[in-house]
N, C-alpha and C positions, 0 to 999 in steps of 0.2 A: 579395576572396572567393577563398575553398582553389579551385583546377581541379578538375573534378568527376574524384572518383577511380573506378576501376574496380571494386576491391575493399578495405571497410570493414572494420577489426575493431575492436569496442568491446569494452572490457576493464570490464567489470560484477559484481560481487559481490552476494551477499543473499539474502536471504528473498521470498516473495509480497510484504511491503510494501514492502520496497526496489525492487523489479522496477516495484509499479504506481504508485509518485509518480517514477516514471521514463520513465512512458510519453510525456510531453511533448517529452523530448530523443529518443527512437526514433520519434515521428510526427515531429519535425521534417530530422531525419536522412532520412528516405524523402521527404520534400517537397521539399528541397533536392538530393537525388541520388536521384532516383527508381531510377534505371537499374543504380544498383551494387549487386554483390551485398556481401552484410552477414551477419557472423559475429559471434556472442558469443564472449567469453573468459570462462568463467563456474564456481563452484563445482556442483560433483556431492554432494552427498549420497550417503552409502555405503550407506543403506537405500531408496535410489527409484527409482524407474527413471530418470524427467526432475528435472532439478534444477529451484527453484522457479522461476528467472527464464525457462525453457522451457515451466516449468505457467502461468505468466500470460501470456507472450509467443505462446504455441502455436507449431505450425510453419506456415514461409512464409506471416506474417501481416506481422511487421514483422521478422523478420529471415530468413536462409535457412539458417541454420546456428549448429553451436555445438562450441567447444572444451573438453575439461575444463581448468578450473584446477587442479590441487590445493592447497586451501588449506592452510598452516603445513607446509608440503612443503619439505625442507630435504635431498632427495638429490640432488644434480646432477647423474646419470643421469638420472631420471627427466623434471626440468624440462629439460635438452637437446634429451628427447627431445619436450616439448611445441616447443618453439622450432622444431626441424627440423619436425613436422608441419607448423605455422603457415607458417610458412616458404618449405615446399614449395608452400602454398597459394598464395602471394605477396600480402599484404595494399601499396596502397599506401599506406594512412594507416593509423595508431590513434586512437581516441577513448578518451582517460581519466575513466572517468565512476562512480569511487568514492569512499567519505566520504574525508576528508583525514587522511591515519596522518600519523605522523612527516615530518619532511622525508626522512629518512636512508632509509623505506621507500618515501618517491614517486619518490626519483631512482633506487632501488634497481628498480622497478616500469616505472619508464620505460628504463630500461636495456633490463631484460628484453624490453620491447617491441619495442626498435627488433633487438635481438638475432632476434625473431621474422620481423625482412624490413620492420615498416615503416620508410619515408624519412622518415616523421614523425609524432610526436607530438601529440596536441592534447587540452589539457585538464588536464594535470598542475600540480597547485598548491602552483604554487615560493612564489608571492607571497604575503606573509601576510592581506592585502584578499581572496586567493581562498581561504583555509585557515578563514577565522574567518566567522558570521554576521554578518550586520546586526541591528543592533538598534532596532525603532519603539520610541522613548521614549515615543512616546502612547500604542499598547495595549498595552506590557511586552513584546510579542513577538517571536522572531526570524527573520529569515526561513527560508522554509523549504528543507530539503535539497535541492532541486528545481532552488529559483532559485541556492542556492549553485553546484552545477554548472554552473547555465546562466551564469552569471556567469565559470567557468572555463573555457567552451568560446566566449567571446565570439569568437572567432577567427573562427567558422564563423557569426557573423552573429547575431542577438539572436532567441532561444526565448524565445517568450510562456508561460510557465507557469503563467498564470491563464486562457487562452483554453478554455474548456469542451470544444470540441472535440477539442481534443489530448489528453485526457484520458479518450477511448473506447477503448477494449479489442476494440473491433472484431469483435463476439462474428459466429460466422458461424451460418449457417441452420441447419445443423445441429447448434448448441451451442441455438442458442434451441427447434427445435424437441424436443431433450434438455429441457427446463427447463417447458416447458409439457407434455413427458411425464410430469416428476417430480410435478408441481400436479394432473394428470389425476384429477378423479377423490375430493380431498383439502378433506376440509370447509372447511377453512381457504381456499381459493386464493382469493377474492374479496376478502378483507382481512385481512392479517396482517400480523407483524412479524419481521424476519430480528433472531436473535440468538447471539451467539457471547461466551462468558465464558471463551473458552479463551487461552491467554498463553503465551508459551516461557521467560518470565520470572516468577516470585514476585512481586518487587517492582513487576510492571504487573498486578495481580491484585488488584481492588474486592474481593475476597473474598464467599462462597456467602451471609450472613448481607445482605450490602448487596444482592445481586440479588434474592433472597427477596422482598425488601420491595415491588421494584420489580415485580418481577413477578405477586405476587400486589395491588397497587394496582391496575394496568392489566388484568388478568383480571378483579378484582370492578367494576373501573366496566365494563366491554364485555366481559361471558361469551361474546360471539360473536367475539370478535378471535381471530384463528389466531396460532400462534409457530412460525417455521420453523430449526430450530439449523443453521449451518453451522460447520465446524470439523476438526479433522485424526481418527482414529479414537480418540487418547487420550482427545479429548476426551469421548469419546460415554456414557462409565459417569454422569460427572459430570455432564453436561448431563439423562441420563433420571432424575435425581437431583430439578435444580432445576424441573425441566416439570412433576413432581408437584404444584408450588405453581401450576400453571396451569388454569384450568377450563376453555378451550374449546380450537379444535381444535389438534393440536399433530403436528408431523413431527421428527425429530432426522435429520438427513444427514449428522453427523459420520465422517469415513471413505470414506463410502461414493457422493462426486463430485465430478469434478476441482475445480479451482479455480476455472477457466474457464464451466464447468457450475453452478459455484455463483452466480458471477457473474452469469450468466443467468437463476437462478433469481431473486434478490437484486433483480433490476429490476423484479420484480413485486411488490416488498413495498412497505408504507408507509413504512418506515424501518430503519434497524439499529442496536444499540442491542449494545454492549459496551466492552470492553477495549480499548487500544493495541494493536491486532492488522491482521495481512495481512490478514482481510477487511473489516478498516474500511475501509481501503485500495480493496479491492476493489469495496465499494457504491459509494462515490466517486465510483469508475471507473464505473458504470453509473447515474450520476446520481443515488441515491436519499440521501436527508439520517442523518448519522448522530448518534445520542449518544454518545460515546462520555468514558471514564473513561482520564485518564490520571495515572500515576508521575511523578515528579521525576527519572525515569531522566535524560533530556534537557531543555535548556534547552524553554521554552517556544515553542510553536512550528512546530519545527525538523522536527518529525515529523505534525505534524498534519495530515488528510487534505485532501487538494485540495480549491478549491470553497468558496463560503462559505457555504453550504447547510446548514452543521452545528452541532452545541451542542456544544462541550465542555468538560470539566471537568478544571483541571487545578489543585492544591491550593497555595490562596493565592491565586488568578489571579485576579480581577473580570472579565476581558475572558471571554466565554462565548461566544463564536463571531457569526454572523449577519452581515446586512448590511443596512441600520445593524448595530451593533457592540448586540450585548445585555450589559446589566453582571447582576454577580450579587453576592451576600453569599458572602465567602472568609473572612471573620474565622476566627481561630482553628483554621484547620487546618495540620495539619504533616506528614500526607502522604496518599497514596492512600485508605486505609482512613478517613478521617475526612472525605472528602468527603459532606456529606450526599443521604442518600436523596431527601429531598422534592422538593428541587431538580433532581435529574436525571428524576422523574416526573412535575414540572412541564414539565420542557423536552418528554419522549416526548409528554404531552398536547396540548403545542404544534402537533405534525406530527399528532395524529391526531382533532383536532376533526372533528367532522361539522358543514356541509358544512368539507372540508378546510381548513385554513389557507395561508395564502401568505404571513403575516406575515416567516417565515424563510425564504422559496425563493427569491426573487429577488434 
């Protein structure tokens, strides 16, 4: 076992989704070194105030601070000057805990690290068993980004990445009582569904035509089910869009609360139901079962949300999530857009039989 160090910095990149299928290695980090303080190395965003891995992380929850990265930052003034900040701080160890680039950019990455002041490294993947997935030949799947890292930081002792636990967001009172102020009030808050069809990507995009179907299926069987959109402000024209094909009650919150606040909200829903997005990500994180539609962007897998609580769909794939493992009919598709409809509001009916189903929760 590493001597417990004084002061941590983890070198992290990403989006909301990358940040919260990464919460298992930041709860295990505060478990194992409670007492140290802990800084991110992280991208800023040029339009936000907090970058995203600060809007899921929040402050002094699980870490106590944060550096900017700049990312594709290519002036050596500039990264110097990140290094001397760092530096000044006195990190003793790094945790390297991003997807696997190039060799030529990890060693290039850990360089910079240790240039930062740490004495050491941990997590950087030199070896090609830590660069590449595993592959279950039984359900097609690989594992996921999660256990990859955890796999590369075995140094510091073995992350359970399936324990449910470590997989809380650690929402505080005053985010939850944010979340039950948003509900206040709101025909829908007794039983609804969180959905978000929002995507930063094209290609992870079920398209307006496939929601439609779904959503107006699950409105006309239960005119009383509520739908609550979470999503970033782009999304919000788009979303008052497809709510039109909804009959009962409906809230759009795209824009307009954090991530964190969303999340909170999200735990009072029956389920979430969209795209390969940070708030699939984020239900996860707060227990509740998702359906969600994914692209051939990524091998199978690799990205899909914590928890086996979920359904989803990924084109060609038989294995459809659960525990037991549910199969499905993939015949004849070839990518996102041709996953069918029926299927995926088979699966939504599945979480939302009255009395409830359990068939998929445990």
């Amino acid at each position: 076992m590493i001597p417990a160090p004084q002061k941590v910095l983890i070198h992290r990149l990403g989006s909301l989704g990358d940040t919260a299928i990464m919460l298992p290695v930041f709860h295990y980090l505060n478990d194992i070194w409670p007492q140290a303080e802990k800084r991110v190395m992280t991208n800023f965003p040029v339009a936000a105030v907090a970058p995203p891995l600060q809007a899921v992380l929040g402050d002094g929850i699980f870490v106590d601070g944060y550096f900017t990265y700049p990312v594709r930052m290519r002036n050596p003034r500039a990264l110097l000057s990140l290094a001397s900040d760092v530096r000044a701080w006195g990190p003793d160890i790094a945790i390297y805990a991003n997807e696997a680039g190039s060799i030529a950019r990890t060693l290039r990455d850990g360089a910079f690290l240790r240039l930062c002041g740490a004495r050491r490294v941990v997590g950087l993947p030199i070896a090609r068993s830590r660069r590449e997935h595993i592959l279950n030949r039984q359900t097609g799947l690989y594992e996921r980004e999660t256990a990859r890292i955890a796999r590369a930081l075995a140094a510091l002792g073995r992350i359970d990445v399936n324990d449910p636990k470590k997989k809380d967001l650690c929402l505080t009172e005053a985010e939850r009582a944010a979340a039950t102020d948003i509900l206040s009030g709101w025909a829908g808050a007794g039983r609804f569904i969180c959905f978000s069809p929002g995507t930063k990507q094209q290609m992870k995009d079920w398209t307006d035509p496939n929601w439609i179907i779904v959503l107006e299926a699950l409105s006309n069987a239960d005119p009383s089910l509520g739908i609550l959109v979470v999503g970033a402000d782009g999304d919000r024209a788009r979303s008052d869009a497809l709510l039109t094909h909804w009959q009962g009650p409906k809230l759009n919150t795209c824009g307009q609360i954090s991530p964190r606040r969303s999340a909170a909200v999200m735990a009072h829903a029956k389920m979430f139901l969209g795209n390969d997005s940070g708030p699939m990500h984020l239900a996860a994180a707060v227990n509740i079962p998702a359906v969600a539609v994914f692209s051939r962007h990524a091998k199978p897998g690799i990205w899909f949300p914590l928890g086996d609580r979920h359904r989803i769909f990924y084109p060609g794939l038989p294995w459809s999530g659960g525990a037991p493992p549910v199969d499905r009919n993939a015949a004849n598709e070839t990518d996102i857009t041709s996953i069918p409809a029926d299927q995926v509001i088979d699966a939504c009916r599945s979480f939302l039989r009255k009395p409830e189903s359990s068939d998929l929760v445990q």
